[in-house]
LOVOLO-352893 format. One record per residue: residue number from 1; x, y, z of N, C-alpha, C, CB in turn; chain; residue in three letters. Coordinates in Angstrom, 2 decimals, always signed. Atoms other than C-alpha are relative to their C-alpha. Last residue first. Glycine has a CB too. Example, Ala and Ser with C-alpha at 12.3 -4.5 7.8 and 13.67 -1.06 7.14 Angstrom:
VOKE,2,-0.82,-1.19,-0.06,+13.67,-1.06,+7.14,-0.77,+1.09,+0.73,+0.41,+0.46,-1.42,A,SER .
VOKE,1,+0.89,-1.19,+0.00,+12.30,-4.50,+7.80,+0.90,+1.20,+0.00,-0.99,+0.03,+1.25,A,ALA .
This chain:
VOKE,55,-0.03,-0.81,+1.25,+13.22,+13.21,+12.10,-1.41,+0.30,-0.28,+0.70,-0.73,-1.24,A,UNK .
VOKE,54,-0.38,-1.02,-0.57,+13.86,+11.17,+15.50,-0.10,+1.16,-1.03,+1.25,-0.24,+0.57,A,UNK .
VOKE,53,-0.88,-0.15,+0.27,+14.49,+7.92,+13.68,+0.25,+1.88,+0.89,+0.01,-0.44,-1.57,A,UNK .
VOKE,52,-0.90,+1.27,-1.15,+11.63,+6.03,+15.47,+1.38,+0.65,-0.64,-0.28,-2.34,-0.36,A,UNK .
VOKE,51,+0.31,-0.25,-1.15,+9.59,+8.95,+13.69,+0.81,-0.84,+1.13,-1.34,-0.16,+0.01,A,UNK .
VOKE,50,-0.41,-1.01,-1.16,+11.17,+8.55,+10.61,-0.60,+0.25,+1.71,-0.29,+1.26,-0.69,A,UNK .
VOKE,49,-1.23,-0.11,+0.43,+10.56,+5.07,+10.12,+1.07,+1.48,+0.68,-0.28,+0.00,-1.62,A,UNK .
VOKE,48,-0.58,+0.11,-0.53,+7.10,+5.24,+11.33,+1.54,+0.03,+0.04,-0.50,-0.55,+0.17,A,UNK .
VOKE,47,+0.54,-0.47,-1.48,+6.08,+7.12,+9.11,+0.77,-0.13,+0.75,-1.03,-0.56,+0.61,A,UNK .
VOKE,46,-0.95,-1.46,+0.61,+7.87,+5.26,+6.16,-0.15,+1.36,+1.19,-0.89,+0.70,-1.87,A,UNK .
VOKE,45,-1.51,+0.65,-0.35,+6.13,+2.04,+7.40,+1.03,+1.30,-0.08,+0.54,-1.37,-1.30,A,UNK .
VOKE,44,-0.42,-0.07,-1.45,+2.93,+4.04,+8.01,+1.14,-0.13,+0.30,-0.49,-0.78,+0.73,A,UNK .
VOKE,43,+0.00,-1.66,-0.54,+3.19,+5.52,+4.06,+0.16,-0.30,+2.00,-2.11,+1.05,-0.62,A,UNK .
VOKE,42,-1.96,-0.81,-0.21,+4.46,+2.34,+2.95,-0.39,+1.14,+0.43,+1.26,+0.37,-1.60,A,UNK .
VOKE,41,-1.33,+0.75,-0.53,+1.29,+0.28,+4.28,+1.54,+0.71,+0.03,+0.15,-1.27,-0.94,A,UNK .
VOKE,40,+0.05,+0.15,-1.33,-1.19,+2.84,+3.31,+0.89,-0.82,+0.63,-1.08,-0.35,+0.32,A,UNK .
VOKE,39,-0.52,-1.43,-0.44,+0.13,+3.15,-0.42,-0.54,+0.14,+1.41,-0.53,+1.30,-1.00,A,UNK .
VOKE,38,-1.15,+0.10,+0.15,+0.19,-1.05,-0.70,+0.19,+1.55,+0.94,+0.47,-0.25,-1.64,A,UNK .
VOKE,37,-0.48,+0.81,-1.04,-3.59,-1.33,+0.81,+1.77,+0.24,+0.01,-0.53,-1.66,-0.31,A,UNK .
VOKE,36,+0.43,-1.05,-1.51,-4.83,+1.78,-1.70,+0.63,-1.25,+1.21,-2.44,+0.40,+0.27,A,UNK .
VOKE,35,-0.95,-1.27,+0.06,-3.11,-0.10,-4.64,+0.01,+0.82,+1.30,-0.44,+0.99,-1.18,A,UNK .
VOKE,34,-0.96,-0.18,-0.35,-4.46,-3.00,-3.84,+0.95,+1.05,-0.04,+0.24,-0.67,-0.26,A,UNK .
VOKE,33,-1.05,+0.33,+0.80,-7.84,-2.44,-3.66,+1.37,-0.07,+0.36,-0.05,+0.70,-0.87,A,UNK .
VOKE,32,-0.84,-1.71,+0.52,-9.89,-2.08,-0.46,+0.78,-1.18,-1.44,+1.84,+1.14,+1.85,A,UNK .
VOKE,31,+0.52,-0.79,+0.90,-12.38,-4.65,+0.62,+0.39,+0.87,-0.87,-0.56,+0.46,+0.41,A,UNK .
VOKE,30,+0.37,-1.15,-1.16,-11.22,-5.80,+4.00,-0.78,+0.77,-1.40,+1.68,+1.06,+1.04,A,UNK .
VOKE,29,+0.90,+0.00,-1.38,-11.22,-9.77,+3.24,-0.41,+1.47,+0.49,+0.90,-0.73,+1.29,A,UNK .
VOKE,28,+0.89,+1.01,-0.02,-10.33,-9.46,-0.46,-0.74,+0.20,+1.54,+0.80,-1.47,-0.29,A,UNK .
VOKE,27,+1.04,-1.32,+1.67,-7.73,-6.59,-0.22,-1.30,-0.56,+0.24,+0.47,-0.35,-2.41,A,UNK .
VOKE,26,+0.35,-1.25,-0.50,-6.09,-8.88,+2.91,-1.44,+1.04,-1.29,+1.81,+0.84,+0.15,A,UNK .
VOKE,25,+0.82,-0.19,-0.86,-6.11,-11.67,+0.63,-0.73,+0.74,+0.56,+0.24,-0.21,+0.46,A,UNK .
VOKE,24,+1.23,+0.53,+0.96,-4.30,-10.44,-2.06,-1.14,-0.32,+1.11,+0.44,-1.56,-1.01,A,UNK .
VOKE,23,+1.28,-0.99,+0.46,-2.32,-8.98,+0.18,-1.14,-0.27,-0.51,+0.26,+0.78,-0.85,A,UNK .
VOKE,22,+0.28,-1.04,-1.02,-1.22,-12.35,+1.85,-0.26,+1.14,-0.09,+0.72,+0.15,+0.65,A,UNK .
VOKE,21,+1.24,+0.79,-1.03,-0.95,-14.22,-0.97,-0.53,+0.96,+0.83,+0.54,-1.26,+1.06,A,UNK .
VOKE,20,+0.76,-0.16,+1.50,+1.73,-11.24,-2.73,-1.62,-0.81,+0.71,+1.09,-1.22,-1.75,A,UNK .
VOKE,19,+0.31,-1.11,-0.46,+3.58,-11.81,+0.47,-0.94,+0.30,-0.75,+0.91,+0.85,+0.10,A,UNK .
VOKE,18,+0.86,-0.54,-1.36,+3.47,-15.16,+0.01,-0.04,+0.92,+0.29,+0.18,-0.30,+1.06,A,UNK .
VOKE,17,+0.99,+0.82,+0.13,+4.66,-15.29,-3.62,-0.78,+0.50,+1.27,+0.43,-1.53,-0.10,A,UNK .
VOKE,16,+0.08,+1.36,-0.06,+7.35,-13.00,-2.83,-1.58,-0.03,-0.40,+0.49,-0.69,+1.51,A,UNK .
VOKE,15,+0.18,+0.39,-1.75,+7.06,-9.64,-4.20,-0.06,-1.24,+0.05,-1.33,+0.50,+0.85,A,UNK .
VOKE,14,+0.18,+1.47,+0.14,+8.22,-8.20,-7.73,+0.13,-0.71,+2.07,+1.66,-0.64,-1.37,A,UNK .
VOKE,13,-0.95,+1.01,-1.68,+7.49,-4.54,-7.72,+0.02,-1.65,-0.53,-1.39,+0.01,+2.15,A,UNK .
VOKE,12,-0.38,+1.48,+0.88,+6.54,-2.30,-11.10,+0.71,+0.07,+1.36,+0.98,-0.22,-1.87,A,UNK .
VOKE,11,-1.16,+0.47,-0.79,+5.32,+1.55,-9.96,+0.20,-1.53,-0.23,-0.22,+0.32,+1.54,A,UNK .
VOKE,10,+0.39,+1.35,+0.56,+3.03,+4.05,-12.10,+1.19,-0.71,+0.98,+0.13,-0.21,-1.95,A,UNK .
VOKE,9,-1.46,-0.20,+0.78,+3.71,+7.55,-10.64,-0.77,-1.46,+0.21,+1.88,+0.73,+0.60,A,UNK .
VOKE,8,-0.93,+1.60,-0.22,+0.23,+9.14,-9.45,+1.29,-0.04,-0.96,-1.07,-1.56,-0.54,A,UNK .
VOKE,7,-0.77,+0.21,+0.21,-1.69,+12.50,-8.87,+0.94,-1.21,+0.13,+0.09,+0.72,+0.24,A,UNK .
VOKE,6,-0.74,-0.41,-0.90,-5.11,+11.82,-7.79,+1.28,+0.03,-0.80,-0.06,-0.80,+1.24,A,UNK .
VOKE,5,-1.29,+0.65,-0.36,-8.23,+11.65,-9.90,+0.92,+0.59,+0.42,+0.50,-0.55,-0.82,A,UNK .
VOKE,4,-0.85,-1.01,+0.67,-11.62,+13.35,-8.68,+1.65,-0.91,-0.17,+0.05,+1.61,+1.13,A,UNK .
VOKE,3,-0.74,-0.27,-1.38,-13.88,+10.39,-7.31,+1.05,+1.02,-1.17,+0.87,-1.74,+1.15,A,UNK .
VOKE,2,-1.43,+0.54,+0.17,-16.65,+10.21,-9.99,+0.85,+0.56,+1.30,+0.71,+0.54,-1.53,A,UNK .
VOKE,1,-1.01,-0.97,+0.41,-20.32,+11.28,-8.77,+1.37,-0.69,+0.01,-0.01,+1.25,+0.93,A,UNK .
């Protein structure tokens, strides 16, 4: 059965080289795409953000 699609906004980044390495990887060694590795990363960072901001 298809996964139901999710509401999205298309998004254009330019990342270092090594950072760029270093997902790429990651994706590779844990399995996940990158899209799903990026939107888990800014959603903790953003998390946390407020939360260490008291908001």
């Amino acid at each position: 059965m298809a996964r139901a699609k999710k509401d999205n906004v298309p998004v254009s980044v330019r990342l270092e080289k090594g950072i760029f390495e270093k997902l790429s990887k990651f994706c590779e060694d844990s399995g996940q795409p990158k899209t799903v590795a990026v939107e888990r990363a800014l959603e903790m960072y953003i998390d946390d953000y407020y939360e260490k901001m008291g908001k």
